[in-house]
ZAMIKE-467593 format. One record per residue: x, y, z of N, C-alpha, C in turn. Coordinates in pm, whole numbers, padded with zeros to 5 digits. Example, Ala and Ser with C-alpha at 12.3 -4.5 7.8 and 13.67 -1.06 7.14 Angstrom:
BEGIN
> 01319|-00569|00780|01230|-00450|00780|01320|-00330|00780
> 01285|-00225|00708|01367|-00106|00714|01290|00003|00787
END
This chain:
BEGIN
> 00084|-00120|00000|00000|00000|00000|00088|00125|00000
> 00061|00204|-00076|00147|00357|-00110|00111|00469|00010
> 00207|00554|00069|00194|00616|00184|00095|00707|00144
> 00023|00792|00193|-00014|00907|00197|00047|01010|00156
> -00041|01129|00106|00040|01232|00036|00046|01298|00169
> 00151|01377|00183|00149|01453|00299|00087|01617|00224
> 00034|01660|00328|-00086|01738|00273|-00056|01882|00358
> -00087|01989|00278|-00106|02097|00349|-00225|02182|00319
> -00324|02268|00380|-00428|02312|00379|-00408|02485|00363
> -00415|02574|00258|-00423|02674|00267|-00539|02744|00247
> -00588|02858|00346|-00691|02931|00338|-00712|03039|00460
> -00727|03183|00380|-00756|03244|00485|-00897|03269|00574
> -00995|03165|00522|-01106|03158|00624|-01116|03072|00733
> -01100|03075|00825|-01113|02976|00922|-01205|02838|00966
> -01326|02883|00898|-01430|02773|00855|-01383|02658|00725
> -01327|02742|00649|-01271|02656|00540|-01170|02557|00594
> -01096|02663|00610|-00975|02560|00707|-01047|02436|00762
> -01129|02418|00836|-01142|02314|00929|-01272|02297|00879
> -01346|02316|00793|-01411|02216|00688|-01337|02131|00621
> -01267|02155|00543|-01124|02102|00441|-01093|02012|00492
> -01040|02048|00671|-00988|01904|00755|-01075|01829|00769
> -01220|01842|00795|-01293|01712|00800|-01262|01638|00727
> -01329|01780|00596|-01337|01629|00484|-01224|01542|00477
> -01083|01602|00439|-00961|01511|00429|-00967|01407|00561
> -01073|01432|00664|-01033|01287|00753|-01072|01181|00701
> -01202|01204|00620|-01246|01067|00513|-01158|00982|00470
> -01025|01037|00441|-00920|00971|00326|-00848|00952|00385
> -00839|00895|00522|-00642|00914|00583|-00575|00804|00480
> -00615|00723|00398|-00487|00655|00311|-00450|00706|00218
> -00559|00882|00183|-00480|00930|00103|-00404|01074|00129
> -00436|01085|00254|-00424|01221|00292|-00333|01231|00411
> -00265|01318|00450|-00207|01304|00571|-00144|01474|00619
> -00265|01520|00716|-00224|01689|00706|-00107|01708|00769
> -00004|01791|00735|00054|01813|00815|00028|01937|00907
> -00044|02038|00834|-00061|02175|00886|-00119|02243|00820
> -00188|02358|00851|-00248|02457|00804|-00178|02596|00813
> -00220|02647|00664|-00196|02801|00682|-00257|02894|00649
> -00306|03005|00702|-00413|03101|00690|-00344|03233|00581
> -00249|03250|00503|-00221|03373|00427|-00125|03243|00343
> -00083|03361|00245|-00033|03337|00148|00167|03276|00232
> 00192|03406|00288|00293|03388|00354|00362|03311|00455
> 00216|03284|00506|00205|03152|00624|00303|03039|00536
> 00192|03044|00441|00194|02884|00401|00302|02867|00278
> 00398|02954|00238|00512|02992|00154|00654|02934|00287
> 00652|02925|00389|00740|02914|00506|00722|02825|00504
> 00586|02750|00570|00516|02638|00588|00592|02522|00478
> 00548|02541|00345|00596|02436|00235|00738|02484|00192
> 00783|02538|00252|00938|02548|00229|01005|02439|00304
> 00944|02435|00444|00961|02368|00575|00943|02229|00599
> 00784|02197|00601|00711|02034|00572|00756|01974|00423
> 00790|02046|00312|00763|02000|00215|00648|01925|00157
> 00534|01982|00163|00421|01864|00116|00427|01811|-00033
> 00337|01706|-00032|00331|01617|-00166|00230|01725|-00260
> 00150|01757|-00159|00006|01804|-00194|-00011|01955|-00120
> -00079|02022|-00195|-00180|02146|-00090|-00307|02187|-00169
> -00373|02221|-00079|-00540|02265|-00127|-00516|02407|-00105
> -00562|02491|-00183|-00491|02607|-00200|-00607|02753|-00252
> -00642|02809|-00164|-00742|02918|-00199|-00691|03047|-00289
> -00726|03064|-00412|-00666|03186|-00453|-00650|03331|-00419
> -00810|03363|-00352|-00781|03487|-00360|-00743|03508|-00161
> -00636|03566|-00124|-00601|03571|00028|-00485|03726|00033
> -00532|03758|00121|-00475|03919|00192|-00357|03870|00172
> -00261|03993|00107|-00119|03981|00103|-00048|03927|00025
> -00107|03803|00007|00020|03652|-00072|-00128|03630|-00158
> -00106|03610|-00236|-00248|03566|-00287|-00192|03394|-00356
> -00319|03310|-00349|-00248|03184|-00422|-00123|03204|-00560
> -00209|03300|-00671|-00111|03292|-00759|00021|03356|-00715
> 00055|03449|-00626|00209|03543|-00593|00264|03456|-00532
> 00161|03333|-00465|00260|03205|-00375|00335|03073|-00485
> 00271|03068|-00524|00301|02984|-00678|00422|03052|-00757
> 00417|03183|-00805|00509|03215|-00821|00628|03216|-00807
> 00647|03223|-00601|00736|03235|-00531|00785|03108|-00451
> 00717|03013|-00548|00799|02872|-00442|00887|02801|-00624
> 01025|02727|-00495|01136|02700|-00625|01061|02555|-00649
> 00988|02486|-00588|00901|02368|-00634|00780|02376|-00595
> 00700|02342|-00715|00532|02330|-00614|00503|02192|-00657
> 00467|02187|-00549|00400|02042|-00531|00263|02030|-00599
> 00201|01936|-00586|00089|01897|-00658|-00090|02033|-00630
> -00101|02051|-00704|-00214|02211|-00665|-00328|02132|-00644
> -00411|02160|-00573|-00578|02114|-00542|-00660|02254|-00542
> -00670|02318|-00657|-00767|02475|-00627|-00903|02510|-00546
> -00896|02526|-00421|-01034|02521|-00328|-01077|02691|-00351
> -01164|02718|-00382|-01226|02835|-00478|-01334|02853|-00469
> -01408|03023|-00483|-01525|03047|-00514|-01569|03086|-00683
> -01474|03078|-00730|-01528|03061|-00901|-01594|02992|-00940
> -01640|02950|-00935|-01763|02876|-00982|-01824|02953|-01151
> -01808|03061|-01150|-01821|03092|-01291|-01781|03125|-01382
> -01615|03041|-01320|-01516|03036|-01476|-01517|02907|-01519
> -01449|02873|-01626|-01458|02787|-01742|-01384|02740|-01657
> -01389|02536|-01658|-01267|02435|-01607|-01145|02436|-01682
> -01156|02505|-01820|-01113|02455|-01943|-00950|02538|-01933
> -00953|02590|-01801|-00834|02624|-01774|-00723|02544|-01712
> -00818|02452|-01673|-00761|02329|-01557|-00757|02243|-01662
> -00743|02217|-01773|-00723|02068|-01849|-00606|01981|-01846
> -00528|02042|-01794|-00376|01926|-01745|-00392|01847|-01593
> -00367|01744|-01607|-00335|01579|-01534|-00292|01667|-01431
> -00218|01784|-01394|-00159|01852|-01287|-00216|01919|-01160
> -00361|01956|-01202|-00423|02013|-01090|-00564|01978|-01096
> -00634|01991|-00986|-00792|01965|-00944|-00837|02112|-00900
> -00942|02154|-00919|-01053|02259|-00899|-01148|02228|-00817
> -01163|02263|-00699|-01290|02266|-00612|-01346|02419|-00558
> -01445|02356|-00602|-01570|02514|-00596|-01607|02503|-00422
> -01585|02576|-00378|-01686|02604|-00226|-01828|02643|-00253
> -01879|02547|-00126|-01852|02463|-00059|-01822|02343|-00090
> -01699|02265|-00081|-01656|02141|-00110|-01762|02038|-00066
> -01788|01949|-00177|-01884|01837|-00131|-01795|01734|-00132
> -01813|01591|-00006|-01774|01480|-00011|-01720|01409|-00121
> -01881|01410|-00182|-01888|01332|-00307|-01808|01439|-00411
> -01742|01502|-00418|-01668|01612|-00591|-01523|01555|-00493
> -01478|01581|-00348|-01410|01520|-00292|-01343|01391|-00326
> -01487|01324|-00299|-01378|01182|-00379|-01334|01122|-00493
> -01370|01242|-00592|-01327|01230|-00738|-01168|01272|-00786
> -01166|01399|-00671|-00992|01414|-00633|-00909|01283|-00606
> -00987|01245|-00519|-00913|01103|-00462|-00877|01020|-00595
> -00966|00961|-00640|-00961|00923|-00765|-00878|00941|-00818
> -00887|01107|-00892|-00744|01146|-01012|-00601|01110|-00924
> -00609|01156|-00783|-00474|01091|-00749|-00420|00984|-00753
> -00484|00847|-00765|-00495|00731|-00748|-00399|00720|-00897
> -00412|00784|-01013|-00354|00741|-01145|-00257|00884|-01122
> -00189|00978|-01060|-00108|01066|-01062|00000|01041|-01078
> 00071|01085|-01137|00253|01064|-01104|00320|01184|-01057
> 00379|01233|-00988|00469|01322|-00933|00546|01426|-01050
> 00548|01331|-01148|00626|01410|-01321|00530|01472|-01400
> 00417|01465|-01329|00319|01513|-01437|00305|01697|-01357
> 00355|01698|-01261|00360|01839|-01212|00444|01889|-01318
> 00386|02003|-01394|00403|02150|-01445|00393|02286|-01415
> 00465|02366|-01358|00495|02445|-01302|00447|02573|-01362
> 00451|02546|-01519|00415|02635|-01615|00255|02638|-01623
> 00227|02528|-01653|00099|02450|-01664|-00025|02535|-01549
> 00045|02500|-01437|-00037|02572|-01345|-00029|02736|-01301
> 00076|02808|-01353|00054|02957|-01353|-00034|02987|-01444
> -00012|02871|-01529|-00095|02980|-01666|-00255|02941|-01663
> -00254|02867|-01568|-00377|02814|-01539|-00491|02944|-01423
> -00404|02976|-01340|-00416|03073|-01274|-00403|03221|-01305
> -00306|03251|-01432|-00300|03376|-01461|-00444|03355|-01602
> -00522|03244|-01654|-00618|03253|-01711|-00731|03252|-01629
> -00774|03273|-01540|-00852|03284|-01403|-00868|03415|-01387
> -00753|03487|-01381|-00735|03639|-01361|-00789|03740|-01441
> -00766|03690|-01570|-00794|03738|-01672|-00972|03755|-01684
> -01015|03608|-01688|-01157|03615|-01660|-01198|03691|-01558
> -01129|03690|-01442|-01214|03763|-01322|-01237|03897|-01347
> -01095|03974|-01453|-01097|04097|-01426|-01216|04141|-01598
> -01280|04089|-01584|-01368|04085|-01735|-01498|04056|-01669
> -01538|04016|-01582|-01636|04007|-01471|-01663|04076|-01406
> -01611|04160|-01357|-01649|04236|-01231|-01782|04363|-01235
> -01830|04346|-01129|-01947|04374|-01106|-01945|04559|-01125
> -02063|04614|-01101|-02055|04743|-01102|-02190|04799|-00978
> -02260|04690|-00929|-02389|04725|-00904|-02432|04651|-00795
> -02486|04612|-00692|-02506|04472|-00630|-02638|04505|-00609
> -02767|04362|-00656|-02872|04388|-00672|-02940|04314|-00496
> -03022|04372|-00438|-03082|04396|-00288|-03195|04323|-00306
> -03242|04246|-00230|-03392|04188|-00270|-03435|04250|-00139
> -03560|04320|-00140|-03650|04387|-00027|-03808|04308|-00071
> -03813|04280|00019|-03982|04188|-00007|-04014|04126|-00135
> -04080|04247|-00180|-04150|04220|-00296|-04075|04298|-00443
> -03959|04388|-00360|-03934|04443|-00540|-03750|04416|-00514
> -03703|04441|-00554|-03509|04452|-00610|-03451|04609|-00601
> -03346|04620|-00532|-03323|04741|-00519|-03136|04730|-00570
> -03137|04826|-00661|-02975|04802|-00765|-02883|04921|-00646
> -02774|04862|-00603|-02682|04958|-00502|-02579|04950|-00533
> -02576|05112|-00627|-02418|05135|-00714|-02340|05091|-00615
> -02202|05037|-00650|-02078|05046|-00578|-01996|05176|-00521
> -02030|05236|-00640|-01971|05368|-00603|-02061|05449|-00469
> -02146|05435|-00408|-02246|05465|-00322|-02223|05360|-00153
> -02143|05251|-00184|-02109|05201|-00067|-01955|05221|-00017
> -01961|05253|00132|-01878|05291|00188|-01775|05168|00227
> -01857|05038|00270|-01776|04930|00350|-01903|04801|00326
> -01826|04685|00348|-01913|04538|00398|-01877|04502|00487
> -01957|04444|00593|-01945|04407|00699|-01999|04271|00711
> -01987|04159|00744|-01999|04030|00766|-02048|03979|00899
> -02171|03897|00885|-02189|03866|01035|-02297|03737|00982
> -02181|03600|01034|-02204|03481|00997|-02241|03452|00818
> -02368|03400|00819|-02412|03414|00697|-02483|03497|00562
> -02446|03634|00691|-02472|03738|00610|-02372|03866|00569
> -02425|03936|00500|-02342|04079|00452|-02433|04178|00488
> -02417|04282|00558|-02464|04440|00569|-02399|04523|00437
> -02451|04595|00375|-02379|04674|00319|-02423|04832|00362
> -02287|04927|00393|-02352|05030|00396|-02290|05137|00318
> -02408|05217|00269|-02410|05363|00207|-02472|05440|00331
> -02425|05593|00258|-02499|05733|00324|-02645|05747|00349
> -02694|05646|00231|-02859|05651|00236|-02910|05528|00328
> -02833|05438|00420|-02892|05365|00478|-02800|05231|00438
> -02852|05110|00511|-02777|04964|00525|-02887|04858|00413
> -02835|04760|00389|-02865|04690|00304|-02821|04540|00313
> -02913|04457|00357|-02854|04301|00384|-02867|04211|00293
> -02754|04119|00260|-02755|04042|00162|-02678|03890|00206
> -02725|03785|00154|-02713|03672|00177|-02622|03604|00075
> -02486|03671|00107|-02385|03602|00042|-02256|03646|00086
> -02135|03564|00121|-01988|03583|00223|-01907|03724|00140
> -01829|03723|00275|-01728|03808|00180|-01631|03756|00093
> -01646|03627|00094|-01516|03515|00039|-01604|03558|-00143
> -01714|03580|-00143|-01773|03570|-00260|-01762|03672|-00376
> -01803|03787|-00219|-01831|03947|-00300|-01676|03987|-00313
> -01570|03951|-00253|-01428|03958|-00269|-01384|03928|-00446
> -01470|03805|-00475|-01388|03764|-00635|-01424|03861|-00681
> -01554|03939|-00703|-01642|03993|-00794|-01628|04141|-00767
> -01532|04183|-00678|-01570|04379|-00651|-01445|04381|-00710
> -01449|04525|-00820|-01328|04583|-00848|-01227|04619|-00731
> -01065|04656|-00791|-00957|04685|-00713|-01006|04766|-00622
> -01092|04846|-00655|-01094|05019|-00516|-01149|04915|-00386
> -01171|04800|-00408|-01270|04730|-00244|-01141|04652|-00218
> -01118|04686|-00069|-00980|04655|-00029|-01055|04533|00081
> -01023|04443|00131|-01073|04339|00230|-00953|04365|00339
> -01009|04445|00478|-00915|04475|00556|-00882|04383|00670
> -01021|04308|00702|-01055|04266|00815|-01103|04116|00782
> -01122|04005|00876|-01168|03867|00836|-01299|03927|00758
> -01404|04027|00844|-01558|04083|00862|-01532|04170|00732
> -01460|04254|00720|-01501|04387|00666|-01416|04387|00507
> -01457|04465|00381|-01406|04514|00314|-01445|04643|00278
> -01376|04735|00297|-01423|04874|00218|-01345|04921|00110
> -01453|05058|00089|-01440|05081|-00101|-01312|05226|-00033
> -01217|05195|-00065|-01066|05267|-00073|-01080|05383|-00130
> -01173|05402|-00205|-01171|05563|-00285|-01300|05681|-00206
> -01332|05580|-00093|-01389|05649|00013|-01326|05677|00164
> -01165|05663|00145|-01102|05651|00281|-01082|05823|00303
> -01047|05860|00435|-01023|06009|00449|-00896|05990|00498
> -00858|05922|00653|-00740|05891|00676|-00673|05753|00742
> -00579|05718|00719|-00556|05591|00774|-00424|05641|00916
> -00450|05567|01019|-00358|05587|01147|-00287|05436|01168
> -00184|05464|01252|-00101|05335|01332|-00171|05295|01422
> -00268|05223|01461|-00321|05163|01568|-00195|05043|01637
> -00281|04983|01778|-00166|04884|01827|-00164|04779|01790
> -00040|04669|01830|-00032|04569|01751|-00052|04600|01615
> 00061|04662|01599|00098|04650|01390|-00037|04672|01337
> -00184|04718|01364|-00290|04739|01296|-00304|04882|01251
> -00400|04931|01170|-00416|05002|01157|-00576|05099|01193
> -00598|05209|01203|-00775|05247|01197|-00771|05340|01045
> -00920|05317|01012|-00901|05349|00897|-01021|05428|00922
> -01014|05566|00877|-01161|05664|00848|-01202|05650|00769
> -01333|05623|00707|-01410|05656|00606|-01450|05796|00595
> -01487|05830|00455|-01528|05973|00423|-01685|05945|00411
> -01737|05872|00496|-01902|05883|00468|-01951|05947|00548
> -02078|05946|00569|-02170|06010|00653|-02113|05995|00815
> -02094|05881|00843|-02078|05860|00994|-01968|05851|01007
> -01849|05902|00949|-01722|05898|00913|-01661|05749|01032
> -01707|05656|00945|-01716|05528|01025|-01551|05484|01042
> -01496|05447|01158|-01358|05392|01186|-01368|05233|01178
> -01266|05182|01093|-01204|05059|01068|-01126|05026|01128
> -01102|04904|01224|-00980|04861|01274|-00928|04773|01212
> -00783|04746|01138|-00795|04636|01015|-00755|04519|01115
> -00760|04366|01040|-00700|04255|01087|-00548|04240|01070
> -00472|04168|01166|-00304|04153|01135|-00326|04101|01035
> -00375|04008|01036|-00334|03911|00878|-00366|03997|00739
> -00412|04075|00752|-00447|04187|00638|-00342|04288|00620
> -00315|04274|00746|-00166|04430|00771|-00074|04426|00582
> -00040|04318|00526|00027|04344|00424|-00062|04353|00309
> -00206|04341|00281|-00288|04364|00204|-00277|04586|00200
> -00308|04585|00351|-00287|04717|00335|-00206|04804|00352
> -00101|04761|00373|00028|04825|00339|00038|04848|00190
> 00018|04726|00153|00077|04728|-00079|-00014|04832|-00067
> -00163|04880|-00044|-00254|04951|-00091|-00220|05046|-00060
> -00163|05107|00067|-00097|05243|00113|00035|05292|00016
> 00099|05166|-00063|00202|05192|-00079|00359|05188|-00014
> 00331|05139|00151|00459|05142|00260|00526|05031|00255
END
């Protein structure tokens, strides 16, 4: 019997994270975690370190993003893409080299991974194969992006320019959004509205992303964070997350 791949788990949501681990407990003959990492940078140390066979690997993450981590490792090991795209083409993924999983990961799409590994070889990793797999992802995303986010209120739909919201705020399975004219709740993560908002929506916080071309001033808060003013109505203060600290630094420019 052939060992286990030794496995590493990247993602900066914490639910994912330890969804991911369930599922991989299904498979211990094919799986074997060694560790998890929550940023791009985490988990660039991490697989420098463990060396895994394998990692499940979220693209879009504060700071390091999957593709700048790919970039920056002198070997990558075998890719497993755990993702909210769901509405790009597979047809980017057509090499023996990598697997695509849409969130929420099901069991059953789960054990079809298992599967392709079962006929894998270690030589069939392409290095090329999978940037360009990822820099065709990018391409689509940035040909997508939204301009508008549509509100369902009872009985009618209410369209809420982007340019009119200040910040998102997250709380469990929902989104607040707010403008000057009032709040607006919507039933979908920030892991989601993250693929789909143009560059000006910065994701500061696990909870929060705001629209950057509405900031007034940003300060040094403690512990390496920052507060961030908005220029809206309630000139609302942001406290960002550490793990974001290098998301908003590149955006400051420091």
């Amino acid at each position: 019997m052939s060992k286990p791949y030794l496995t590493l788990i990247i993602d900066d949501e914490p639910p994912a994270r330890k969804g991911l681990l369930n599922l991989l407990s299904h498979f211990p003959e094919t799986f074997q975690v060694l560790d998890l990492a929550e940023n791009g940078t985490d988990a660039k140390e991490k697989i420098t370190k463990l060396k895994p066979d394998v990692i499940f690997l979220d693209i879009e993450m504060p700071g390091l993003s999957g593709f700048e981590l790919l970039e920056q490792l002198e070997t990558i090991p075998i890719v497993i893409f755990c993702t909210a795209y769901d509405q790009y083409s597979l047809q980017a993924f057509d090499t023996n080299c990598v697997d695509y999983l849409v969130k929420p990961i099901q069991l059953e799409r789960l054990q079809q991974t298992v599967n392709k590994l079962k006929l894998f070889k270690k030589s069939d990793v392409v290095p090329e194969a999978v940037l360009k797999a990822l820099q065709e992802i990018s391409k689509q995303k940035e040909a997508k992006l939204m301009t508008s986010i549509t509100v369902k209120k009872r009985d009618k739909l209410v369209f809420v320019k982007l340019e009119d919201i200040s910040h998102f705020e997250a709380d469990k399975n929902y989104t607040t959004i707010y403008t000057d004219e009032g709040t607006h709740l919507i039933e979908e993560s920030l892991a989601s509205l993250e693929v789909k908002l143009p560059a000006n929506f910065l994701r500061v916080h696990r909870a929060i992303i705001i629209n950057t071309d509405g900031v007034k001033e940003v300060q040094k808060y403690f512990n390496s964070r920052y507060s961030i003013t908005l220029n809206n109505g309630k000139k609302s203060a942001i406290t960002t997350g550490r793990s974001y600290n290098e998301a908003v630094k590149s955006w400051m420019g420091v």
